[in-house]
VEXDREN-2710 file (C-alpha; in Angstrom, 1 decimal):
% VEXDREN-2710
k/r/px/py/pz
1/UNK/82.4/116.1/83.3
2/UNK/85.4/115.9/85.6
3/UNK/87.5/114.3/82.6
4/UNK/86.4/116.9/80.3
5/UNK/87.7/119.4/82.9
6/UNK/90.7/117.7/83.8
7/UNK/91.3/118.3/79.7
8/UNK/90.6/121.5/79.3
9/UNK/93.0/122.1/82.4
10/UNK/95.5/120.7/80.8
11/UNK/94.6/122.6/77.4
12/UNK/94.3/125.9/79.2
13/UNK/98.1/125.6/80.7
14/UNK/99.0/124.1/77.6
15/UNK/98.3/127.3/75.7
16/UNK/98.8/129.8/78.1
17/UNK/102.4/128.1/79.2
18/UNK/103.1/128.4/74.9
19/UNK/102.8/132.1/75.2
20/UNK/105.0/133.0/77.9
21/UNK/102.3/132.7/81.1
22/UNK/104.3/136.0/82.4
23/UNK/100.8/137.7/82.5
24/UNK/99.8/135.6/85.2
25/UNK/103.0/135.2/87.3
26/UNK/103.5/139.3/86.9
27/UNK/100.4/140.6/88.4
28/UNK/101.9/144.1/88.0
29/UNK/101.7/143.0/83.8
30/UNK/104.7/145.0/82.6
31/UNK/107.9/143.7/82.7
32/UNK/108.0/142.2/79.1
33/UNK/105.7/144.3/76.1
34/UNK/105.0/141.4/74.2
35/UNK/102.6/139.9/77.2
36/UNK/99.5/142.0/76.1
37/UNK/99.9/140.6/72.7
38/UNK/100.3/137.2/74.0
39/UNK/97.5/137.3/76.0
40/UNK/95.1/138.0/73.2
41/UNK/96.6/135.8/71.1
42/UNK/96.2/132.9/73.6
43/UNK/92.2/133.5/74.4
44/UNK/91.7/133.9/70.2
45/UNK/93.2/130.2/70.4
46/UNK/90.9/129.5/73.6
47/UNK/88.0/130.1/71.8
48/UNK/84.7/131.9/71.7
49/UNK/84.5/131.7/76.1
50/UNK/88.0/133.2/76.6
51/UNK/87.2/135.6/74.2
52/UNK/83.9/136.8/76.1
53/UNK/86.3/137.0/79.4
54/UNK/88.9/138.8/77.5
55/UNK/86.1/141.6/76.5
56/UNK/84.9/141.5/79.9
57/UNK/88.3/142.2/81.3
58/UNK/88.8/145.0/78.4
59/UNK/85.8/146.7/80.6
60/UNK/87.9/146.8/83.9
61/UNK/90.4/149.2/83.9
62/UNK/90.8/148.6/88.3
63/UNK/92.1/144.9/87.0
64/UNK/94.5/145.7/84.2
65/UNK/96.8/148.4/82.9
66/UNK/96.3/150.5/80.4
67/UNK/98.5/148.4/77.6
68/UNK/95.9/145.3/78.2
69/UNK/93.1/147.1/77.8
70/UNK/94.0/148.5/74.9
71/UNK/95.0/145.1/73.0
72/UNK/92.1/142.9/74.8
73/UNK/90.0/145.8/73.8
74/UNK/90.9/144.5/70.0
75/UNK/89.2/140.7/70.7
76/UNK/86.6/140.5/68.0
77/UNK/83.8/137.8/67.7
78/UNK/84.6/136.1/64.8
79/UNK/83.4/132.7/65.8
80/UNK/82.4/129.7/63.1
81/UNK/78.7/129.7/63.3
82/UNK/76.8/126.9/64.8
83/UNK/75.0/124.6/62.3
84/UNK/71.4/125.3/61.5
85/UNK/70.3/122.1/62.8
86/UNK/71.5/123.1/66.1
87/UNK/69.8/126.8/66.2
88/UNK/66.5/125.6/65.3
89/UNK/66.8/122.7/67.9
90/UNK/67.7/125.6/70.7
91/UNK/64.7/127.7/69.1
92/UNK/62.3/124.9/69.3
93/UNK/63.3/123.6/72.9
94/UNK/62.6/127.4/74.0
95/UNK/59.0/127.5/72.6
96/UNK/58.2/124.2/71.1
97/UNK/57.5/125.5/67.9
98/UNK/59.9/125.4/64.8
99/UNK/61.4/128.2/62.5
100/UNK/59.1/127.4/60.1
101/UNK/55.8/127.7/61.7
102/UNK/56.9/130.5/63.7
103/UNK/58.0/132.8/61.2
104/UNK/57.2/133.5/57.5
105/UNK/61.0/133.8/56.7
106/UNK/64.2/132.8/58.6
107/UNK/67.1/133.5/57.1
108/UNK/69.7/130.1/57.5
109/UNK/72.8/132.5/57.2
110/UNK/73.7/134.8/60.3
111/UNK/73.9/137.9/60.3
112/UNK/76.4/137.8/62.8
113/UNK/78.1/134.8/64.9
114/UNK/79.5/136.2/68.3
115/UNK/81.2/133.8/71.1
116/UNK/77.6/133.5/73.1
117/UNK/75.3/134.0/70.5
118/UNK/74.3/134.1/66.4
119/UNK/72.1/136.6/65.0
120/UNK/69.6/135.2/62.1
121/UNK/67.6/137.7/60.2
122/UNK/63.1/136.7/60.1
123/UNK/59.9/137.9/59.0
124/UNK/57.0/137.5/61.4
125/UNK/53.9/136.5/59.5
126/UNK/52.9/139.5/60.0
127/UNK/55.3/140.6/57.8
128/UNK/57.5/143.0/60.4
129/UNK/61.3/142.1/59.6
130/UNK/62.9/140.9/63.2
131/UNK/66.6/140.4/64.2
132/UNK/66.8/136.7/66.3
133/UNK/69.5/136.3/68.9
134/UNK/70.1/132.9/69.3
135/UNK/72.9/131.4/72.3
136/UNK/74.8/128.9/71.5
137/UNK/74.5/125.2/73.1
138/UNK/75.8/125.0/76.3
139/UNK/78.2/127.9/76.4
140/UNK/76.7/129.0/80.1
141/UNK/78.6/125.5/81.1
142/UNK/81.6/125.7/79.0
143/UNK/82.2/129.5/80.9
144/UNK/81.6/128.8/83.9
145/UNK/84.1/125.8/83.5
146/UNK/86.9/127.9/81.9
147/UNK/86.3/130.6/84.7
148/UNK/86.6/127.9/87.5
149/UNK/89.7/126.7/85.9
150/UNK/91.3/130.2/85.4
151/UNK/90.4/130.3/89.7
152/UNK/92.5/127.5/90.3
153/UNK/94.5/128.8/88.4
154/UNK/95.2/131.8/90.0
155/UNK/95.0/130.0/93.1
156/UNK/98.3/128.1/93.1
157/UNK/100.0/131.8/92.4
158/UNK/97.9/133.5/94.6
159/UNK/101.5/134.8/96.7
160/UNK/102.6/136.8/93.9
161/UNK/99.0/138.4/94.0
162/UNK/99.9/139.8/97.7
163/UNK/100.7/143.3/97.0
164/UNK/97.8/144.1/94.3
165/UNK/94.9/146.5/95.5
166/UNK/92.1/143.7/93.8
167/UNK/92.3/140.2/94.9
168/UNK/92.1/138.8/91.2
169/UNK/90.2/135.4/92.6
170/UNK/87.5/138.0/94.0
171/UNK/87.6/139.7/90.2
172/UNK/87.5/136.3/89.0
173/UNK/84.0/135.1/91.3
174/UNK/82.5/139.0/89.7
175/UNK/83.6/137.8/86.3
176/UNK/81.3/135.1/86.5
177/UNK/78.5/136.7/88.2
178/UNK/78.3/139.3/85.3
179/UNK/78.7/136.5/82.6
180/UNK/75.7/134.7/84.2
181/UNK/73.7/137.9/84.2
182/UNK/74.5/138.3/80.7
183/UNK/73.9/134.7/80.0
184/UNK/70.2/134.6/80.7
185/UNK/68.7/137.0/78.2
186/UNK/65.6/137.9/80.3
187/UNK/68.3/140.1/81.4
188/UNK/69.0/141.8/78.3
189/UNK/64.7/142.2/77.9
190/UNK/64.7/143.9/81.1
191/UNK/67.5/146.3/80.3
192/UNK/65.6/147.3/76.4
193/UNK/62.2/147.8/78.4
194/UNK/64.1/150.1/81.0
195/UNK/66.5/151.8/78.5
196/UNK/63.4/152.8/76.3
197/UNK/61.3/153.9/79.1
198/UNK/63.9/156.3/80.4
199/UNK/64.2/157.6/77.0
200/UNK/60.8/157.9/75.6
201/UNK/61.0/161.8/75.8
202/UNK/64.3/162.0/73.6
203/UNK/62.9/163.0/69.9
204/UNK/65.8/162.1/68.3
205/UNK/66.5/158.6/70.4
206/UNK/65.0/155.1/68.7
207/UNK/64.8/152.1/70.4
208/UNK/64.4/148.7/69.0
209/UNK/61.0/146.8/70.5
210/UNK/61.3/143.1/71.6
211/UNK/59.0/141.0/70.7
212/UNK/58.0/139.4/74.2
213/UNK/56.2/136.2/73.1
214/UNK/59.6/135.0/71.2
215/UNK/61.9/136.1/73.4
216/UNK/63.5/133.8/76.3
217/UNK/66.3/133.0/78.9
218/UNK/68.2/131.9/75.3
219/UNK/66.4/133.7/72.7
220/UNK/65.7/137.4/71.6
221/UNK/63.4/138.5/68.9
222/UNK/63.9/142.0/68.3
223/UNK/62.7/144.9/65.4
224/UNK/65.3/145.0/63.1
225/UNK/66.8/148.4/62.5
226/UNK/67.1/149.2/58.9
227/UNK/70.3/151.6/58.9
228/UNK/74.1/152.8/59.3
229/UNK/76.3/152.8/62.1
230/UNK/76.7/156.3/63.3
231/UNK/80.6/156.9/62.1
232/UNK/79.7/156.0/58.1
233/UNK/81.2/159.2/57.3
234/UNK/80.4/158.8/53.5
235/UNK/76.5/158.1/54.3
236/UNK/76.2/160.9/56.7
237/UNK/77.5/163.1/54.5
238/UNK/75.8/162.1/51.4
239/UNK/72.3/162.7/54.0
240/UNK/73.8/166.4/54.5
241/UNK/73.4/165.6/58.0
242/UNK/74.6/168.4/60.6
243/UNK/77.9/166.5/61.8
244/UNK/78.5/169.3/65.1
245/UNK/74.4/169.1/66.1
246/UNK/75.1/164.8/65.7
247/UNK/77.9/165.3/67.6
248/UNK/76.6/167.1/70.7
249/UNK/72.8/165.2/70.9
250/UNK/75.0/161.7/71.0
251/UNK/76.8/163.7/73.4
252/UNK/73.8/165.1/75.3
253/UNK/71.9/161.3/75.8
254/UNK/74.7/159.6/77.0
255/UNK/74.9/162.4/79.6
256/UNK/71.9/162.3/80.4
257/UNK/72.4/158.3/80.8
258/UNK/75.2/158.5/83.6
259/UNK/74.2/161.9/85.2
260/UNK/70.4/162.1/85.5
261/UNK/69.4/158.3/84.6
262/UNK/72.1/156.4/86.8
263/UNK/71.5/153.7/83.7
264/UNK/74.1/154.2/80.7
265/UNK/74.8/151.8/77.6
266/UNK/78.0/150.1/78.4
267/UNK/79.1/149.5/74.9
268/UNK/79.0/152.3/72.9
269/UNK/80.9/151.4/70.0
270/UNK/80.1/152.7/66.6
271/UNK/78.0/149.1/65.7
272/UNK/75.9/149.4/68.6
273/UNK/75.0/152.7/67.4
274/UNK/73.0/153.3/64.3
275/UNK/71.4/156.4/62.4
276/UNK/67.7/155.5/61.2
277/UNK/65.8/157.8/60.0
278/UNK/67.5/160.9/61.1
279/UNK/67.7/159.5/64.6
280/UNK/70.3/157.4/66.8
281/UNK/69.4/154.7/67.3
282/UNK/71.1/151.9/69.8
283/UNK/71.5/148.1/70.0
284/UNK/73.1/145.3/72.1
285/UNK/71.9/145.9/75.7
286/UNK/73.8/142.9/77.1
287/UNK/76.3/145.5/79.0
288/UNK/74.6/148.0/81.0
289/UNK/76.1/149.9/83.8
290/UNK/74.1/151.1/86.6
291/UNK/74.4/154.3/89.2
292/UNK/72.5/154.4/92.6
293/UNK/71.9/157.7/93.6
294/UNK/75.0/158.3/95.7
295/UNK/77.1/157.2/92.4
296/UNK/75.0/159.7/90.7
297/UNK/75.3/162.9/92.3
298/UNK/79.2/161.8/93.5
299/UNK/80.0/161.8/89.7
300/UNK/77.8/165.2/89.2
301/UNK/80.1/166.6/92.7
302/UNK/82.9/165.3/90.6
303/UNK/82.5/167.2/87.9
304/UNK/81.5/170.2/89.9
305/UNK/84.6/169.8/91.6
306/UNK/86.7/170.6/88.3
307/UNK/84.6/173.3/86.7
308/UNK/85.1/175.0/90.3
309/UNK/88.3/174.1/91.6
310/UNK/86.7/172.5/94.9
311/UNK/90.0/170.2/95.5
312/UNK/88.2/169.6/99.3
313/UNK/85.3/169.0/97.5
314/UNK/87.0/166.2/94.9
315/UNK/88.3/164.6/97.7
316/UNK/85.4/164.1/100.0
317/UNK/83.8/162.4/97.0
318/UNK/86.3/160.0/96.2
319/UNK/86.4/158.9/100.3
320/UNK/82.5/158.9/100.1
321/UNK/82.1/156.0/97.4
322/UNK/85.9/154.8/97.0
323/UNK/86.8/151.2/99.2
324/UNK/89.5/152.0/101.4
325/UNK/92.5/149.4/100.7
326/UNK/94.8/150.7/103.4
327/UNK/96.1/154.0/104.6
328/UNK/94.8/157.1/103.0
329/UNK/97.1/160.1/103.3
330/UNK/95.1/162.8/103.1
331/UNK/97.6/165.5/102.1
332/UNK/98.7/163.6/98.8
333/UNK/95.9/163.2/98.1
334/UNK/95.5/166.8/98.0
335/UNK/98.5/167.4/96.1
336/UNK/97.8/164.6/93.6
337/UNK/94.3/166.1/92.8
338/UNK/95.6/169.8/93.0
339/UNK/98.2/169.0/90.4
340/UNK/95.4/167.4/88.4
341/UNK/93.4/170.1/88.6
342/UNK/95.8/172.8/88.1
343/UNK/96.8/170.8/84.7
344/UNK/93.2/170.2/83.6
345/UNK/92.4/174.4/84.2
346/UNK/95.1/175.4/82.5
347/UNK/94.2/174.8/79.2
348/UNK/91.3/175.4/76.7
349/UNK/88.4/173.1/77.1
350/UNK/89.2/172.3/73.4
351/UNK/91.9/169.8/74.9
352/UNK/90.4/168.4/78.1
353/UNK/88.9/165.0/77.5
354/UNK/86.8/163.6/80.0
355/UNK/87.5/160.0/79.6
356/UNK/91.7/160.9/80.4
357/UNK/90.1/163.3/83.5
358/UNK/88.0/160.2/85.2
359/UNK/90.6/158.1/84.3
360/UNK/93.2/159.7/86.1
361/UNK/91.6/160.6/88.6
362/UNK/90.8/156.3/89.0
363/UNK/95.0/156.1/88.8
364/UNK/95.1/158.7/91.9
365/UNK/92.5/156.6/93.9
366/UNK/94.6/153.6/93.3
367/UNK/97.8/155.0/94.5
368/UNK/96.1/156.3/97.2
369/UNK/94.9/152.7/98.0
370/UNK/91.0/153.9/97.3
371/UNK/89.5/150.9/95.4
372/UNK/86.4/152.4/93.1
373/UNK/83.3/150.4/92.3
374/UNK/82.8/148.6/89.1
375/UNK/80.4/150.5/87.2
376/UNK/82.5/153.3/87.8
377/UNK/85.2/152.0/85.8
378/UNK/82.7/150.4/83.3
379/UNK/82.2/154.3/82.6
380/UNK/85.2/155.3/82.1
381/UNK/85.8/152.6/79.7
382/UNK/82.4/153.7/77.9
383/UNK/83.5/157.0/77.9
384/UNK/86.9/156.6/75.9
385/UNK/84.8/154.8/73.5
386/UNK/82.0/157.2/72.8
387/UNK/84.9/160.3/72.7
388/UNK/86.2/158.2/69.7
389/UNK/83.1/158.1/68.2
390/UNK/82.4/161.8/68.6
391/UNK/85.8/162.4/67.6
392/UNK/85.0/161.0/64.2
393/UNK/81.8/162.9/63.6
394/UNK/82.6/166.1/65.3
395/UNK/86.2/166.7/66.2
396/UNK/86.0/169.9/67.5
397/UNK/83.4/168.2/70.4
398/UNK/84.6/167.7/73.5
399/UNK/82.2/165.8/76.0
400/UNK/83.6/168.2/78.9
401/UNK/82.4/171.0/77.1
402/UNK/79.0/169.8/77.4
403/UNK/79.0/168.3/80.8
404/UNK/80.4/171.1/82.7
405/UNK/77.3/173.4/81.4
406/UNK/74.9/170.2/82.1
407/UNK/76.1/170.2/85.7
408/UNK/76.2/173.8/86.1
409/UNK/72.9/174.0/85.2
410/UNK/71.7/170.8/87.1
411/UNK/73.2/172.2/90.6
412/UNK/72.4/175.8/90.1
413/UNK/69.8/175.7/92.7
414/UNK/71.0/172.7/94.8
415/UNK/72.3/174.9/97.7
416/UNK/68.8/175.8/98.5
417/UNK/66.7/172.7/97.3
418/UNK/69.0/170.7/99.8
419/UNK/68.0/173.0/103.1
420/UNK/64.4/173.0/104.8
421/UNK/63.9/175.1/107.8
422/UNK/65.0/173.0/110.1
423/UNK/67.7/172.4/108.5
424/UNK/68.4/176.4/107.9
425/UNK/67.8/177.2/111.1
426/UNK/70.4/174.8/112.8
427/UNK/73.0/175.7/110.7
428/UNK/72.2/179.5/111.0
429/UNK/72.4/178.8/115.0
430/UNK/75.8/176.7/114.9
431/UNK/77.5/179.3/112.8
432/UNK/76.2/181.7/115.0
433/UNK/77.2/180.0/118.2
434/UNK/80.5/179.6/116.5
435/UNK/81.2/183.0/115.5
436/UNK/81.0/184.7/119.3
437/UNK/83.2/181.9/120.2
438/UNK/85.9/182.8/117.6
439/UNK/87.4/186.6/119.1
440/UNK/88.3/184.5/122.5
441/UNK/89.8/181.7/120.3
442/UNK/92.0/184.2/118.7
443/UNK/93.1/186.1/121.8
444/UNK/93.8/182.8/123.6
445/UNK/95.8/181.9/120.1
446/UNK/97.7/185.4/120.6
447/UNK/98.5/184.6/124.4
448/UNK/100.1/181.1/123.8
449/UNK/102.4/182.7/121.2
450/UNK/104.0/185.5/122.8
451/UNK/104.9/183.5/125.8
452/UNK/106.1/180.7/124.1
453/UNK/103.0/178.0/125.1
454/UNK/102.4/177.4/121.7
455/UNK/103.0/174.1/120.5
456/UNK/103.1/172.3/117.0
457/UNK/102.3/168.5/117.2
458/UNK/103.7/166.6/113.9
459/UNK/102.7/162.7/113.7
460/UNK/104.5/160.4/111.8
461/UNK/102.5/157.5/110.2
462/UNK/103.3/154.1/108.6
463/UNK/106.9/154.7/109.4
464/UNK/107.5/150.6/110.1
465/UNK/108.1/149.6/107.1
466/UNK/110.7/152.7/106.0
467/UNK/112.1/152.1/108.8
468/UNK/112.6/148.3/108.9
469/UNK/114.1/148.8/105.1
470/UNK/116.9/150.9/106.6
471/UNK/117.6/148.6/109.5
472/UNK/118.1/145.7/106.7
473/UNK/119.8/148.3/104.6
474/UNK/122.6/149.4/107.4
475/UNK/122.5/145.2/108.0
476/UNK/123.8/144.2/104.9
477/UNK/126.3/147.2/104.4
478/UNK/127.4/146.2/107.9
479/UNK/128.4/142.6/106.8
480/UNK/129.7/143.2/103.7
481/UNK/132.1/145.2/105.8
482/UNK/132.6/142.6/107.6
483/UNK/133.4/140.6/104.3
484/UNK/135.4/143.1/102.9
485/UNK/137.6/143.0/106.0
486/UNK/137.9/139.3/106.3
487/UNK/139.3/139.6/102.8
488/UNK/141.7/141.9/103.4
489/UNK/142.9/140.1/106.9
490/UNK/143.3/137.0/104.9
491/UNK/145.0/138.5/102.0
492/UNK/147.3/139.8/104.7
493/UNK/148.2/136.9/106.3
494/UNK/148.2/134.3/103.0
495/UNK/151.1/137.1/101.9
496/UNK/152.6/137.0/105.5
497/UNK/152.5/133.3/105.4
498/UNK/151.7/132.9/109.4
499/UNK/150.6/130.2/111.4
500/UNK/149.8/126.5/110.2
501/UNK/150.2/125.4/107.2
502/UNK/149.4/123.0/104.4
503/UNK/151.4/122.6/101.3
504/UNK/153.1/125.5/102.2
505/UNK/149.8/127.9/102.4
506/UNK/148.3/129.3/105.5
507/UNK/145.6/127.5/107.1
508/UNK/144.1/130.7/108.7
509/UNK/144.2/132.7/105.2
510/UNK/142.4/129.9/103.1
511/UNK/139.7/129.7/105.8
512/UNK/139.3/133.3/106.1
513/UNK/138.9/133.3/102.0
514/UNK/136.1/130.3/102.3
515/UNK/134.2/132.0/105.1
516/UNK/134.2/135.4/103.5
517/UNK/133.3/133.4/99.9
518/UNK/130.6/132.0/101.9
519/UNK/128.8/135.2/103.5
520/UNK/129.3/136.9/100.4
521/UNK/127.1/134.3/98.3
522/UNK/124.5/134.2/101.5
523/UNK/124.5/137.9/101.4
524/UNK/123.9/138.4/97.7
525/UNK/121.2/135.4/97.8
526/UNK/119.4/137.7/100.5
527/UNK/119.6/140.7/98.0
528/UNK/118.0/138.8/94.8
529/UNK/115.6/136.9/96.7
530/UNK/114.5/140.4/98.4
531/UNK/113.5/141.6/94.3
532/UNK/115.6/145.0/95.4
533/UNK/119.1/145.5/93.3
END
């Protein structure tokens, strides 16, 4: 095992060194625009487990910028399939019972061959027509290696990583926590059984049943759906389906997913949604992103926020769930989310998208060194993929246009459900309590300014480091005066041709020329090595 990872060290460098390795030197991933390219390019030739941690990192939005995302987002599982021999080996060893007794048909050729897993199409002897996910031979071992390599990786250029809001080793370590979850298909079960039972009441959401006694930490027996995906625009229209109704009930459930459920399909893409018989149906459960209640009613204030201009509002949500990386200045903050908001009400709901809304408001938490959590960001990235879809089928759809009604309508009576007696009461005798107090604040106000006791306290913060940046600043301008002197004062006296001499030069002028050469290369070392220009 040790040689084998020794290898695929040396493999891993190997590759990532032939496409440039900038993306793991620059953590800020921008100075060259071929990078993103490069990087997919050198997980394709990584194989299937780089490609499962390049769609992983497609998901995380908080790791890289928007120019990764997009091209990792274009990673597709177009793996070689594993041999037959080796599927029915895994499905035996998982219930010690063959293909062939098990089922009355199992097709040989997959449906589909992904970089964990190969779908094969069955028939129960029963005669219901299943879907089997099958994972491949010892792919939990070959991540977790690659992900432990990619760590010591990242490891022995861990200085360059000082400045970045996320410590990528820490982003690394959740990598491979998620991968396991995802791993063990138990998982997966759990997430169907809780998907379906959240949405029993939707009339015109199917979900696929699992078929418990064939389903395991490796396998998944499943229904198999018998339809299209839900952007076929040539089969939806030859079923005179209603494309705006479509558009607004796909719409409507995944709402009702992130705002009321706190349990949303992390994947939305158009092949993990499928019409079948005249309802949507989805598939693929293996990302699932998951609200507590805080999460919940934050995003729900969130939105609230922006159908009501509530900047004070917007804020105090962002501090209540966000992970405070440093300093938060308070009043950018304010401007930053008043500018956003003032651009967002602006315009006609027609062009607000809600995807670019939550996603900038994530690049505002960043800059304002607020670290959001991860299923947060897994939204966002769900988001932008389900306004494509929607886009397709309904153009003239706008999620926002939905969920500022759903929240409305959700909250109208959350002033008063929030508040018992006790609760009323206090409040009623603090306002109170504050009110008579307020006509002596005022006068003692009055007082202070007309005979000049008023005072106005400003506090400067986080003024070191500007600071210290001058000092070097007035430093260096200071010596290359000095420089620029000695230059002069030895040009002066090389032309005067004082004092001792060799070969008929002066002494004094050729050492004033070396020790000015010599600060001059010490001082512009200083300015390259400080990365400033």
């Amino acid at each position: 095992m040790q040689l084998n990872s020794v290898n695929r060290f040396r493999e891993i460098v190997k590759v990532l060194g032939s496409y440039g390795f900038g993306y793991i030197v620059d953590y800020k991933f921008k100075k060259q625009n071929k990078l993103p390219e490069n990087l997919r390019k050198a997980f394709e030739e990584l194989g299937p487990t780089f490609i499962k941690i390049g769609q992983i990192l497609s998901t995380r939005p908080d790791l890289l910028s928007p120019n990764y995302i997009v091209e990792l987002s274009k990673l597709q599982d177009n793996v070689p399939p594993e041999s037959i021999e080796t599927i029915k080996d895994i499905f035996f060893n998982e219930f010690s019972i063959s293909t062939t007794d098990c089922f009355e048909k199992f097709y040989e050729k997959p449906l589909a061959s992904a970089s964990i897993s190969q779908v094969h199409k069955a028939t129960l002897k029963d005669g219901r027509d299943v879907v089997v996910k099958i994972q491949r031979p010892n792919i939990a071992e070959k991540m977790k290696l690659d992900i432990s390599i990619l760590i010591r990786i990242v490891k022995f250029t861990k200085a360059k990583f000082s400045e970045a809001l996320i410590d990528p080793e820490e982003a690394l370590h959740e990598i491979l926590l998620t991968t396991e979850l995802e791993l063990d298909f138990n998982n997966e079960i759990k997430n169907i059984d809780k998907f379906k039972n959240y949405n029993k009441d939707i009339e015109f959401l199917y979900v696929p049943y699992v078929v418990e006694d064939l389903s395991s930490t490796k396998v998944i027996t499943m229904e198999r759906i018998y339809g299209f995906k839900v952007d076929d625009m040539k089969k939806l229209l030859i079923g005179n389906y209603d494309l705006d109704d479509l558009g607004k009930k796909l719409a409507l459930a995944y709402l009702k997913q992130v705002l009321k459920d706190g349990f949303f399909h992390g994947d939305p893409h158009p092949g993990n949604i499928f019409i079948c018989e005249g309802k949507l149906c989805f598939i693929d459960f293996g990302i699932m992103g998951s609200l507590s209640n805080s999460l919940k009613l934050t995003l729900n204030d969130m939105i609230s926020a922006v159908a009501f201009n509530d900047i004070n509002k917007m804020i105090s949500t962002l501090l209540s769930i966000g992970i405070k990386k440093g300093y938060v200045n308070r009043n950018k903050l304010y401007e930053d989310l008043d500018y956003l908001l003032l651009n967002y009400l602006s315009v006609s709901l027609n062009n607000i998208q809600i995807s670019v809304m939550l996603s900038e408001i994530f690049d505002i938490a960043r800059q304002n060194n607020i670290r959001l959590p991860r299923d947060f960001t897994l939204l966002i990235r769900a988001l932008v993929i389900l306004e494509g879809v929607i886009a397709t089928i309904a153009p003239d759809i706008k999620i926002i246009d939905i969920a500022i009604p759903y929240v409305k309508a959700n909250n109208k009576f959350s002033l008063f459900t929030d508040l018992d007696l006790n609760t009323l009461l206090i409040r009623s005798y603090s306002f109170m309590k504050d009110s008579l107090r307020l006509p002596s604040k005022i006068i003692e106000l009055s007082d202070s300014l007309i005979s000049g006791r008023a005072k106005l306290q400003l506090e400067h913060k986080n003024l070191n480091k500007p600071i210290s940046e001058l000092n070097k600043g007035i430093n260096r301008l200071v010596f290359a005066l000095i420089i620029s002197s000695t230059i002069i004062g030895s040009s002066t006296i090389l032309n005067s041709n004082i004092g001792p001499k060799m070969y008929n030069i002066s002494l004094i002028g050729i050492t004033g020329f070396i020790t000015a050469g010599f600060m001059g290369f010490w001082l512009l070392i200083s300015i390259i090595k400080s990365g400033k220009l």
